[in-house]
N, C-alpha and C positions, 0 to 999 in steps of 0.2 A: 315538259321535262322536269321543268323546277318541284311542280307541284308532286311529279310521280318519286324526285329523291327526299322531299317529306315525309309521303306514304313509308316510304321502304324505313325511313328513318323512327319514324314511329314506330312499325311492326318488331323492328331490330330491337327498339329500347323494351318494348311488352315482352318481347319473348325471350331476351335477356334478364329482363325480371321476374318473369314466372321460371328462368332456370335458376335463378339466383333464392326464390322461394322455396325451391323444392331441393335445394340444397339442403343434406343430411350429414349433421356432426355428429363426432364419434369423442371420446375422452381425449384421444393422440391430437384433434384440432385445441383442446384448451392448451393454452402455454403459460397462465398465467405464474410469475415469479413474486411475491412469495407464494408457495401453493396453499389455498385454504383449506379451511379444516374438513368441509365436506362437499361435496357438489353431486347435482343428478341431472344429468340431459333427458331430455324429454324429445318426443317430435315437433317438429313446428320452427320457427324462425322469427325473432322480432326486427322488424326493418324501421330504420329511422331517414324520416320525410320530412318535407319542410311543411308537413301538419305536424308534426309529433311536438306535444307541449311536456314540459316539465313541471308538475304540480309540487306545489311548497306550502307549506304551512306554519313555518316555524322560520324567525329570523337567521338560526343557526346554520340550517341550511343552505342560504342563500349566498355567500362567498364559495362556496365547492361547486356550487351550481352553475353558480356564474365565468366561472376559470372554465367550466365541461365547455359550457355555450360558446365561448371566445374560441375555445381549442377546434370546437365542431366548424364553427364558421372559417377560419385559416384553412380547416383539410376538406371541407365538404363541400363550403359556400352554401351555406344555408343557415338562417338564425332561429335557431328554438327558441320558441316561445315559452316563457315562466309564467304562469299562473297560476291562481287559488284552489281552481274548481277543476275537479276530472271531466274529464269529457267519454262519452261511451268508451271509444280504443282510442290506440295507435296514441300512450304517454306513458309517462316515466312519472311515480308518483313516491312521496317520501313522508313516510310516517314515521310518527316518534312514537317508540315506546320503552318506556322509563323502568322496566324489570330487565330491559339488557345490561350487559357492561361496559364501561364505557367507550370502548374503542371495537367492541363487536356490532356485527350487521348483520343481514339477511340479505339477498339479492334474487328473487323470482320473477322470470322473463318466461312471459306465453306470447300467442301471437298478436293480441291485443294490449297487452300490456307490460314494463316490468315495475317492480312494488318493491323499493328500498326500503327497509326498516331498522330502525337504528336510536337510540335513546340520546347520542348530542352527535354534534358537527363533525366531530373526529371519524367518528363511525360513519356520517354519510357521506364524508372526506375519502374512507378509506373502501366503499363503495362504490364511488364513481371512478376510483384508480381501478378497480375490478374491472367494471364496464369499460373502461380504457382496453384495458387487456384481453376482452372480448373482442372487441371491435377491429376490425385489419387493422396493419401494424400503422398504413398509412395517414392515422387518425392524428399521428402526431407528427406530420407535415405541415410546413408551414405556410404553404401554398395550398389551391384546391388542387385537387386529385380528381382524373374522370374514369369512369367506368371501373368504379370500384362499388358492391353493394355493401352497402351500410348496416351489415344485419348482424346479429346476434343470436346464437341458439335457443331456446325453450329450456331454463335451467332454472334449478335452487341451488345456490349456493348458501351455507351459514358459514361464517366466519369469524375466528376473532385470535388476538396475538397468545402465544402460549408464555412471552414474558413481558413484563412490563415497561423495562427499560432496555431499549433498543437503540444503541447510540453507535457514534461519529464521532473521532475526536480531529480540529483541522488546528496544525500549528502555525500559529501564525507570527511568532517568535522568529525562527532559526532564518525564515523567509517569510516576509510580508507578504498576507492576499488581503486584497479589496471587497467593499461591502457588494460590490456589482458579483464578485464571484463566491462570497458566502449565501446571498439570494438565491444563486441557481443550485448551489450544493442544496441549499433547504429543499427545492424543488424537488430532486431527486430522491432526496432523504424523503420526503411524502412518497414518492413515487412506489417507492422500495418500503414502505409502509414502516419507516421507521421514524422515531420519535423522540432521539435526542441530539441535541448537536454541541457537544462541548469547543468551548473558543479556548486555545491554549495561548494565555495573551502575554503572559510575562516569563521572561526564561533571559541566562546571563545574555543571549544575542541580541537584547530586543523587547523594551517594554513598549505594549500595543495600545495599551488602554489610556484615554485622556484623563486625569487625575484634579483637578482645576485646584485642589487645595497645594500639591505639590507639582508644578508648571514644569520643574526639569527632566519628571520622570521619561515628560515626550519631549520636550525639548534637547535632552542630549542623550537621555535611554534610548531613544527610538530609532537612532542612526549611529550608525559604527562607520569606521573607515571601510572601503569597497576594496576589498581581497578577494572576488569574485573568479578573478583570473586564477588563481590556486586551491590546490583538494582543501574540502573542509579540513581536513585535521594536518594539516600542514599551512597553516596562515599563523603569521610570523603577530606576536603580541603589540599591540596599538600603544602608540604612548597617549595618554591624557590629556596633553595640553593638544595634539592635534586634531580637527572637526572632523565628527562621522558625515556621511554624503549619502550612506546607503541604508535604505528603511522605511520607515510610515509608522501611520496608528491610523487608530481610528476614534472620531472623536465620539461625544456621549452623543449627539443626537444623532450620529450614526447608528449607533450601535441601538438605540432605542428602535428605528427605525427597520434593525434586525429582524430586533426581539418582537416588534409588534406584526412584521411581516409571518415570519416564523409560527407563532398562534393561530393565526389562519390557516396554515398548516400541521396545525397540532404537533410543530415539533418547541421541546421546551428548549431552551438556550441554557445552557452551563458556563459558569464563567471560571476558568481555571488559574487562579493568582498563587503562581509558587510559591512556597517558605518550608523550611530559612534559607536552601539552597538552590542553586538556578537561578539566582538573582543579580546577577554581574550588575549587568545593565541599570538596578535600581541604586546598587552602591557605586557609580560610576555617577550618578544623579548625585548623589545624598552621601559621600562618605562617611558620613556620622554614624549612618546603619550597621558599616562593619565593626568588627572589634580593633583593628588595627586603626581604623579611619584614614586611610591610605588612600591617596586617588589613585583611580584604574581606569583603563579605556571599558566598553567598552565590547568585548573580543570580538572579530570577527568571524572564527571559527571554532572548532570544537573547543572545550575547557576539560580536563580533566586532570587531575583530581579536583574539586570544586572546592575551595577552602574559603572564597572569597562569598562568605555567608553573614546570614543578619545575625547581627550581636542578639545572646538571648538573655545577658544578663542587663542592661541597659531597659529602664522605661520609655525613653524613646524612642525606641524599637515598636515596643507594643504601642504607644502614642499613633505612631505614622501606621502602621498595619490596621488599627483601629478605626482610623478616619479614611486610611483606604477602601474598606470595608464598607463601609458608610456608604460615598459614594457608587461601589460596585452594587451594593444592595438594590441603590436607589433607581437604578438603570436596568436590573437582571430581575425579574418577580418570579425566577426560577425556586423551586424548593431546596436549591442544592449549593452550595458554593465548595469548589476543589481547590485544596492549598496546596497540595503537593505531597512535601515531605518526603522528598528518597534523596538518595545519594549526596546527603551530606557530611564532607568530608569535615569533621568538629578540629583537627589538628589548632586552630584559634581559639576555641571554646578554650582547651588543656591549658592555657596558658594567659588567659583573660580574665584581668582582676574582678571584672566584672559579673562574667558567668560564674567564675569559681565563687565568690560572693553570693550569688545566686543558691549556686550549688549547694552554700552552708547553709543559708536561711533558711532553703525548702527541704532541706534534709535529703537532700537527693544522694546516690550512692556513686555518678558519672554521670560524662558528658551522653550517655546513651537515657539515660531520666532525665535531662536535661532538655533534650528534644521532646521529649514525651511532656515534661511540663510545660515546655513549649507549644506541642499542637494543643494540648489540652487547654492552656487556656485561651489557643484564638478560638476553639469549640466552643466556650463558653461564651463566647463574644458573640460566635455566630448563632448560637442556639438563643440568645438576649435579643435578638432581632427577629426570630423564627423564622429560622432558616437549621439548616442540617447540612454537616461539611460530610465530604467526600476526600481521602487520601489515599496514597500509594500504600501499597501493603511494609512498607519500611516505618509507617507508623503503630505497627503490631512493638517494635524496638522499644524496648523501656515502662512497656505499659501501656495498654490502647484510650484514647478518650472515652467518654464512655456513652455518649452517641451517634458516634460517628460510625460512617458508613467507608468499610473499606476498598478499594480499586486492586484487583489483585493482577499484578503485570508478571511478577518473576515463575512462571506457572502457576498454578489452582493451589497451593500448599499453603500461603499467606489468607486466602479465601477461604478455604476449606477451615483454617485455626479462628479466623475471624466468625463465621456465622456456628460453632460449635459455640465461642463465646455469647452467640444469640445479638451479633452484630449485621444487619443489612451488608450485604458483598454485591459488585458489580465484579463481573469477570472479564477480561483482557490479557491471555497470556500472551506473552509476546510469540511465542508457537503459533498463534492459528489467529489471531487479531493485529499484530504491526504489519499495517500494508505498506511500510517503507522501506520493506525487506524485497526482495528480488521475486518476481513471479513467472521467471522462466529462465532459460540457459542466457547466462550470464555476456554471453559472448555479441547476443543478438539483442542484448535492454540496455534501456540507458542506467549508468549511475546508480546506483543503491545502498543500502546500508548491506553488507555482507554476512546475509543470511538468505533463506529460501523461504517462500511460502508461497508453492500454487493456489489454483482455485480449487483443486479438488480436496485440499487442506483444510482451507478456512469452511468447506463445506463440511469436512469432517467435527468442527468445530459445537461443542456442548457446554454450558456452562456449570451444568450440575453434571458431576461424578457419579459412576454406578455404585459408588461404596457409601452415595451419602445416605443419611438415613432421612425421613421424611421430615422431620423435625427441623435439620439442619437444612434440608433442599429451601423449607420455604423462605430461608432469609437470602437466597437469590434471587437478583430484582432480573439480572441479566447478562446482558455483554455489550461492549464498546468496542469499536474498531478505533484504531489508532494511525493517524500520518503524519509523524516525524516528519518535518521538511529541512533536515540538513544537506540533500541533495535534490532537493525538489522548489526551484524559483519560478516556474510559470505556470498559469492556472492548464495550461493542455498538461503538461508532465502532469499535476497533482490530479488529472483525471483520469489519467494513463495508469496512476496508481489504485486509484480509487475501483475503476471497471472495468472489468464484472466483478472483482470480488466483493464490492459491499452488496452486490447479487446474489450470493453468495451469502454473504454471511446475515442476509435479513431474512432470508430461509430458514438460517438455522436459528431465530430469532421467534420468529413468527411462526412458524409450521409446528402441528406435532410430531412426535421425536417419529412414531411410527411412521410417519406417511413420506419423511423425507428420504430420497435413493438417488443417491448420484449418477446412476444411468435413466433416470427419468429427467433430472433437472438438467444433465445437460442436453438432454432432447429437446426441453423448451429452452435452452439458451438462440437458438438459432432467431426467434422472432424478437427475443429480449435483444439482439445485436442489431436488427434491423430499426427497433426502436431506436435503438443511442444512435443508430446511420441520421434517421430524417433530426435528430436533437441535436447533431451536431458535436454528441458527446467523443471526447479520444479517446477511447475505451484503449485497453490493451487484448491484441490475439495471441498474446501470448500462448495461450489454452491450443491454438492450433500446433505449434511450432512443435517440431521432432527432435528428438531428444536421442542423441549415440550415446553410446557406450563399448571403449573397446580394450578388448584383450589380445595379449602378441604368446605366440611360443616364440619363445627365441631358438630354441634348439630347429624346430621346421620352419623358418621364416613369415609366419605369416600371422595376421592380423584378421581376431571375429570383430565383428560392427553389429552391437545389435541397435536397432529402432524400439521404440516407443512413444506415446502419446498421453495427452491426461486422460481423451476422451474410453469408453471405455468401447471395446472390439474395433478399434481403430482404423479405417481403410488407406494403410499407408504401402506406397509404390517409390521404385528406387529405379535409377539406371546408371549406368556406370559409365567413363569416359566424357568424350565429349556431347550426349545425347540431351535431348531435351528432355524435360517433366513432360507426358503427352499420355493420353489415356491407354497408349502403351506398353505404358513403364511397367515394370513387373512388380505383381503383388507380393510384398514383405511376410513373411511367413517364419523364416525360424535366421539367427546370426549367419551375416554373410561374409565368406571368408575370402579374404585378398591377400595375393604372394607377390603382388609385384604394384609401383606404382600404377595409381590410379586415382581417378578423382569419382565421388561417391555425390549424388541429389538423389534428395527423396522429401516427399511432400504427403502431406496426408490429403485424401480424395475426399470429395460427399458428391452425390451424384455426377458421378465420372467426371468430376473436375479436380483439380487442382485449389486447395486451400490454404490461406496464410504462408507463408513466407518458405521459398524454397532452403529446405537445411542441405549447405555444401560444403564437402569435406574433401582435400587429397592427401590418401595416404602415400607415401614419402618412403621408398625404400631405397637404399643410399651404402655405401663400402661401410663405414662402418656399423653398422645395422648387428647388433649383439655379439662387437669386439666389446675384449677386455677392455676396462676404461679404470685408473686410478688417480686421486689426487692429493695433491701436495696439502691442502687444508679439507679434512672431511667436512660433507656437509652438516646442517644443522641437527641435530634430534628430531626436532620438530616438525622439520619438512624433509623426509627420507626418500618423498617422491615413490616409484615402484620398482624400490629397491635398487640394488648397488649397480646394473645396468639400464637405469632408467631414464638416462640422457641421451642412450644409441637404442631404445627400445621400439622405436618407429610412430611412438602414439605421443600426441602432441598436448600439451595443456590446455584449458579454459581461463578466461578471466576470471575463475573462481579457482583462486590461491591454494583453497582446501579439498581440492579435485583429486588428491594424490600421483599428481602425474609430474609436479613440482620440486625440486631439490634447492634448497637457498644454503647463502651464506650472510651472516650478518656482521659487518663492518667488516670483509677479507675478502679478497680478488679468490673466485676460482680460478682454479690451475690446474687441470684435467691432462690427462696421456692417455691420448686413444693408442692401441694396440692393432693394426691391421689383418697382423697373423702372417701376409707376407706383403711384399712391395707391389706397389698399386700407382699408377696414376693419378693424382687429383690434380684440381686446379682451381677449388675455392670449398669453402666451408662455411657453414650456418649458424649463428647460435642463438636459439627462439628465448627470449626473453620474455618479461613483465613490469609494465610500470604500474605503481597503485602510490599515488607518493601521500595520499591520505593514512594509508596503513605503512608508510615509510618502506614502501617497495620502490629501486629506482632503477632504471638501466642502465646499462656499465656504458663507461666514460670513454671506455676503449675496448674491442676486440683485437688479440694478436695471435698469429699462429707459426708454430715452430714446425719443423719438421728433422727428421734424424732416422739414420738407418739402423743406428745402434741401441740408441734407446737411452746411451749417453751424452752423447756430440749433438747437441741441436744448434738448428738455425733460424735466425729468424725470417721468416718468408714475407708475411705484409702483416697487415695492420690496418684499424676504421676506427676513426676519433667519431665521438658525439659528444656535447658541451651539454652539461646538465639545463634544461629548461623548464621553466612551470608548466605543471600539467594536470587538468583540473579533470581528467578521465582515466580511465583502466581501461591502460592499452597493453596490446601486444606487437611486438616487433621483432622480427627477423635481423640477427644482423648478419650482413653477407660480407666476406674476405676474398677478393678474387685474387688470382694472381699465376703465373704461368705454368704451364705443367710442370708436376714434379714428380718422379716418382720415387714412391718411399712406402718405409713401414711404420714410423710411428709418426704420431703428431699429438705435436703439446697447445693447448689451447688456455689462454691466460685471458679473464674479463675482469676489468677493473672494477671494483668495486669506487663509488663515488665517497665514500669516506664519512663522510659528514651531514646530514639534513643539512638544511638551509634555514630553516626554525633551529635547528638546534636537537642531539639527540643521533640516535644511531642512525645505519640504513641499511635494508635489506637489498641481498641481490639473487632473484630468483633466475633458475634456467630450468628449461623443457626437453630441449634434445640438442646434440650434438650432432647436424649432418655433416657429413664427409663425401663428395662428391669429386 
């Protein structure tokens, strides 16, 4: 018996194999993300055995080679063999040839063989991440995997980047991340075939970098007091004399250790040391740097307006930046070093004997040449080392250096001025590159900076303009993504940021313009997610999540809901009441229209399931549902919400303050008179609220509510205290007023406004709706 479950066991594995050979790909089985530039499937299959060797010939080679082998042996259990010499078939061989570019390949897979070719390491780096993406998604498990066949189609692929500078920028300023989580972002960043990684190491929160000639920059730049508990821009100013607790750096043989890692990954390391502005943290070290020389903490959260900047009339300004320099050079062998230069608020310069002193000698006209003489001559410092700076397009202001290479963040308009002037432009607008913008409905992400940018955005995402002219294109090197971490402290969030959209955006990096279609790319997202599954990565699905949108007549009571999706022809299903998501559920086809309480789920399908996070909603019809409503102080301008009955209008707000479903008042209790029409029974009242206390939204201190038949004569009926508390999220809260029947026709509703921040400064008090029940 034993011997006859061998037989069987053998025949099962042969004829599992000759199905697994005779397995035929079509273009819909490639998924590879970034898509290359060309490919042709062929018949046939190449299947990897534990004969299959890797032939090498070049030492270049041999680190991408070696990471394939480690990777093959954790998901296959089997060790490829590297070798010199070909063998007839069944290898993977890698030739150099030196008329490619440097980061293009060749990839041709028959049944015998496939034959990488590639002119250096980058190239045959960015060839085996290919072969990756042929291969089942399970190749990048960390364990073996059984009964999966290891094969790859009969293909030519050529391939190579359409720009050159393909970057990442990870802040490691506003919140410290460690060398163990900048190694795996590089990993990725190979992955995703891109090839820069800028370190954002110095900003007022937080100097990162070890400096050995000036000791205090980490020793007291690198730690701020822990306000952690409170919104970024509501943490209350640090005194000086009290010790930071919360922070890091990184020291230089760390950060070597990056950099040398990184190179074998062909991605280049940037080092980005801000000036003159963003520098709290250095003049909190060094008070001498400012012009006031005033000690400061320090800050723990946001700074704005920025005044606390390096003195640019003072030589020992330049002295310390110079030997800063020095050092950064000595540890970074990148081509580039980024200083910054934006939002410098000069209000100190106007008034500093120093710069104005400056100002006369160099003949400057203002503190706006003054910055400009400023970047200009760290350029010259950096260009005396041979090296080329990189800055924000705010150093277009007074004058551009004259080899510098500009970063354009505030749209393409600063970029577009720069490479007219025949200056090198990296592109980054904050439209389609700050992935520390919000990438789905705000109600269901964590924390963000209050903006938007899906994935099908950043996909939309070009760094050359259709109006530019050929001349001007070619001084585009590329594009950079950017992750701000003022609301981002743990390496899963800053990945939850990062994925998919730097999938996304290394597409539109790498691919040519033709070939890239956002109903193609997101067909292969589905294998590209199984990848991050076995990597471990926290991707976000946002990209799944259903998205409302609704409109009320008020005159016929009722409420359209429409659905949406990013993906494109969307298979989204909804059911109503108390039902479950279940293959069921009815398919979404045009706005669905509700007259009476109800509660609304609906999820988007892929093969008759249910995917990503069920969206639930109840809509709320309620006695005062499009009564007259007036109030003692009008709301803002600003936030009119939808219009003058937009509190009783049945549709409720989002965590996103600029949804227009919102009505605020700033530093004044509303004071609202619902109108019934006639006497009604109630016996308690709602009022949907917002706290953001980073953007200086709070919720009211008090809800009270009056009631009166005349419309004169009120009473007061009850009342709900809340004591203002720190709150380091964007919430929303219901406040409820219960209290026993009463029947009436008006009712006055008064929400305290909390008066005062706690930092100091105004505060906002948003409301959504008034129910009346």
């Amino acid at each position: 018996m034993k011997k006859l479950s061998s037989i069987i066991l053998v025949i099962t594995a042969f004829v599992c194999n000759f199905c697994f050979a005779q397995k035929v790909f079509t273009e819909n089985d490639i998924q590879i993300i970034p898509k290359p530039a060309s490919l042709k499937i062929s018949e046939g299959v190449f299947e990897f055995s534990g004969n299959t060797k890797l032939v090498i010939t070049d030492k270049s080679q041999k680190e991408s080679v070696t990471a394939f082998v480690s990777k093959f042996g954790k998901a296959v259990g089997l060790k490829l063999q590297i070798t010199a010499k070909a063998p007839k078939s069944n290898y993977v061989q890698f030739v150099v040839n030196t008329s490619f570019e440097n980061e293009a390949y060749e990839l041709k897979a028959s049944k015998n063989n496939v034959i990488i070719t590639a002119k250096s390491s980058a190239g045959f780096m960015y060839a085996l991440e290919t072969l990756r993406q042929l291969l089942p998604v399970a190749i990048e498990s960390k364990t073996v995997i059984a009964n999966t066949a290891w094969i790859i189609p009969a293909i030519e692929i050529k391939d190579k980047p359409r720009f050159e500078q393909r970057g990442l920028m990870l802040d490691l300023s506003r919140h410290f991340f460690g060398k163990e989580y900048i190694l795996k972002t590089i990993d990725r960043l190979a992955m995703h075939k891109m090839n820069v990684l800028r370190l954002h190491m110095v900003d007022d929160q937080g100097w990162r970098m070890e400096i050995k000639k000036y000791p205090k920059l980490t020793e007291v730049g690198a730690w701020r007091v822990d306000q952690e508990d409170k919104a970024w821009n509501a943490r209350a100013v640090n005194d000086p004399n009290q010790k930071g607790t919360y922070g890091g750096f990184l020291t230089q043989k760390e950060l070597k250790e990056i950099v040398a890692y990184a190179a074998i990954k062909n991605v280049e390391i940037i080092p980005e040391i801000e000036m003159p502005a963003h520098v709290s943290a250095a003049i909190a070290a060094y008070p001498f740097l400012s012009c006031v020389e005033k000690p400061i903490a320090v800050p723990s959260g946001g700074v704005w307006p920025i005044t606390d900047i390096f003195c640019a009339g003072k030589e020992s300004t330049f002295e310390f930046l110079e030997n800063v320099i020095d050092e950064v050079i000595a540890v970074f062998p990148s081509k580039y070093i980024h200083i910054g230069g934006d939002e410098a608020t000069k209000d100190h310069w106007k008034t500093c004997p120093y710069c104005q002193k400056r100002i006369q000698a160099e003949g400057l006209k203002d503190v706006n040449e003054l910055q400009s003489y400023f970047v200009k001559r760290i350029e010259k410092y950096i260009n005396s080392k041979g090296k080329k700076m990189i800055g924000w397009d705010e150093i277009l202001e007074g004058g551009l250096a004259p080899e510098a290479t500009v970063m354009s963040w505030r749209g393409t308009k600063g970029g577009i001025e720069a490479a007219e002037q025949k200056h090198d432009v990296i592109m980054t607008p904050e439209s389609h590159c700050y992935f520390n913008f919000y990438q789905g409905p705000q109600n269901d992400e964590p924390t963000a900076f209050n903006a938007f940018l899906p994935l099908h955005t950043v996909y939309e995402f070009d760094p050359i303009a259709d109006a530019m002219s050929p001349e001007v294109a070619k001084h585009i090197l590329g594009g950079h993504a950017n992750l701000w971490a003022e609301f981002i402290n743990t390496d899963a969030l800053s990945e939850y940021m990062l994925f998919p959209r730097l999938a996304a955006f290394s597409e539109t990096l790498w691919s040519t313009k033709e070939s890239r279609n956002w109903d193609d790319f997101s067909s292969r997202l589905g294998a590209l997610f199984q990848r991050y599954d076995y990597l471990g990565i926290n991707y976000a699905k946002s990209a799944y999540l259903i998205v409302a949108s609704s409109k009320v007549d008020i005159a016929s009571k009722k409420v359209s809901i429409s659905l949406q999706n990013e993906f494109p022809k969307p298979d989204i299903r909804y059911v109503l009441g108390d039902q479950e998501i279940t293959q069921n559920a009815v398919k979404y086809q045009d706005a669905i229209q509700i007259d009476k309480t109800t509660v609304i789920k609906a999820s988007l399908f892929k093969d008759n399931q249910p995917i990503g996070k069920t969206f639930t909603d109840t809509i709320t019809f309620h006695k005062a549902s499009g009564s007259a409503i007036q109030f003692k102080t009008p709301f803002n301008e600003n936030y009119k919400g939808d219009g003058d009955l937009s509190l009783v209008n049945i549709i409720r707000g989002t965590k996103n303050f600029h949804d227009g479903q919102w009505q605020a008042w700033l530093n004044s209790d509303m004071e609202a008179v619902i109108d019934l029409g006639i006497k009604q029974d109630i016996q308690h009242v709602i009022l949907g609220s917002l706290e953001s206390q980073g953007s200086g939204i709070y919720f009211p201190t008090a809800v009270t509510v009056y009631v009166s038949d005349d419309g004169i004569n009120y009473k007061e009926t009850a009342k709900t205290e809340r004591a203002f508390a720190p709150n380091i999220n964007t919430e929303l809260k219901d406040f409820k007023v219960n209290f026993d029947t009463k029947k009436t026709r008006f009712v006055k509703v008064i929400a305290s406004n909390l008066g005062k921040a706690p930092s100091g400064g105004g505060t906002w008090l948003f409301v959504d709706e008034i129910v009346v029940n």
